[in-house]
N, C-alpha and C positions, 0 to 999 in steps of 0.2 A: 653544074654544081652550084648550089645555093653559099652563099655570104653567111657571114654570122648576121649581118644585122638583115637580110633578110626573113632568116629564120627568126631573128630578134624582133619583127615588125607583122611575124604570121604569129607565132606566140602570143602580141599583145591582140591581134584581133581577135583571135580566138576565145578570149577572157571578155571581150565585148558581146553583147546580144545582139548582133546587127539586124537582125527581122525587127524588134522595135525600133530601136533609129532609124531604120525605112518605115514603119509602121507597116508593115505587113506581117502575117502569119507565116509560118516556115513551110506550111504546104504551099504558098504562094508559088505562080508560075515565075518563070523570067520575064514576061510579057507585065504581068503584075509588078515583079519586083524593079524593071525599067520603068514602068508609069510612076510608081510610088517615088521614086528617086528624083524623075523629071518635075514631079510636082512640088515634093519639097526642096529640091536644090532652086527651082523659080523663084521660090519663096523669100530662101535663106543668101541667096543671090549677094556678092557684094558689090555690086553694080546697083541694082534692084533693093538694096537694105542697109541702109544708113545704121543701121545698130553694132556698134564694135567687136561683139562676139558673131556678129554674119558668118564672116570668113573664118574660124573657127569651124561652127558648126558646118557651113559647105564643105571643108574639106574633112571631116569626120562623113558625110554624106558621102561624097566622093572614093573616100577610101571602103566604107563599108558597100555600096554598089561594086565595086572596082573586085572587091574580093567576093563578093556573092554572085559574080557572072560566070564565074570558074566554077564548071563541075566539081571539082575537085578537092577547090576550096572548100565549096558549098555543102558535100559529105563530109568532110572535117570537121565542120562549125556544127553541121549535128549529129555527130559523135559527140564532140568535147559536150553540148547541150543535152543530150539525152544524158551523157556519164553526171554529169553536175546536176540534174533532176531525178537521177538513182541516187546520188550519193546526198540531196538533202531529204527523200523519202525515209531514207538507212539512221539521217541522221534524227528526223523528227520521231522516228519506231525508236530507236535511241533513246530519246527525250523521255518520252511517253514511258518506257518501262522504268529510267530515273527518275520520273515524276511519282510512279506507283510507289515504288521503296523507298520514297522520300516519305512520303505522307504517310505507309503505313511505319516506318518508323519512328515520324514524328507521333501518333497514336499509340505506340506502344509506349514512347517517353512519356506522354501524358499520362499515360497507366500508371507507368512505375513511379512517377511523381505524386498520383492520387493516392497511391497503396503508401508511400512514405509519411505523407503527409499522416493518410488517417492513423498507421503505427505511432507515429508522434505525438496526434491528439492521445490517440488511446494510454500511453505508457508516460505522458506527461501529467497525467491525473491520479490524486491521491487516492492509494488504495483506502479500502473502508475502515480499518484500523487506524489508518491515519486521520481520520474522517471524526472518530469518535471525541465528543468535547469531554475536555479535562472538570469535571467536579463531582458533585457529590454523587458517591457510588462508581464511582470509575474505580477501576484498578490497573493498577500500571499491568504491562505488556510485558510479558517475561517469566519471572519467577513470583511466585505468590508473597504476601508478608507473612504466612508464618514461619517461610523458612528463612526470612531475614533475621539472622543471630541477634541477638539482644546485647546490651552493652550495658 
């Protein structure tokens, strides 16, 4: 029976890509994926590499080989990777239909902002009546002067 913190140690691997940190491809053999490891742990060596994150990196080297030598492992890690390269395909198809009905409804606000706009020009302008200048031979607007009563 498994530990929690093993299960708590196969969980975080699984959230890792260990084919890149090996640099290899996932159709890579074992034969492959033991070279790929022997070469960059030579590398990353803290014996062999005076650089402070060395030994870091080797043991991140280490543990990703260490779990991709296991059959078992190794169907795991891609599952969990095929499931996470479904689920960002679902999620860019996602995007893309939210990118469609953004833009056409930001097109439609542009519409209905143009249509506003011009009702505004148009019903802001004086009708032709009001247009007419005040002088000689005008007549007021309404009722004629001879029905205004005399005094």
């Amino acid at each position: 029976m498994s530990s929690a913190s093993d299960v708590a140690k196969e969980k975080e691997m699984l959230r890792r890509d260990l084919y890149k940190e090996l640099g290899v491809e996932r159709t890579a053999s074992e034969k492959e994926i033991k070279k790929a490891y022997r070469n960059k742990a030579r590398d990353v060596h803290p014996d062999k590499n005076p650089s402070p994150e060395a030994a870091a990196v080797f043991h991140k080297l280490k543990e990703a080989y260490d779990f991709l030598k296991e059959p078992q492992n190794r169907a795991k890690l891609d599952m969990h990777l095929d499931n996470w390269r479904k689920q960002q395909e679902r999620t860019e198809a996602m995007d893309s239909v939210l990118r469609e009905k953004r833009s056409d409804m930001d097109k439609r606000e542009a519409a209905a902002e143009d249509r506003e706009r011009n009702y505004r020009k148009i019903n802001s302008q004086p009708s032709r009546a009001d247009k007419a200048p005040a002088g000689r031979g005008s007549k007021p607007i309404g009722k004629s002067s001879s029905s205004i009563p005399a005094q």
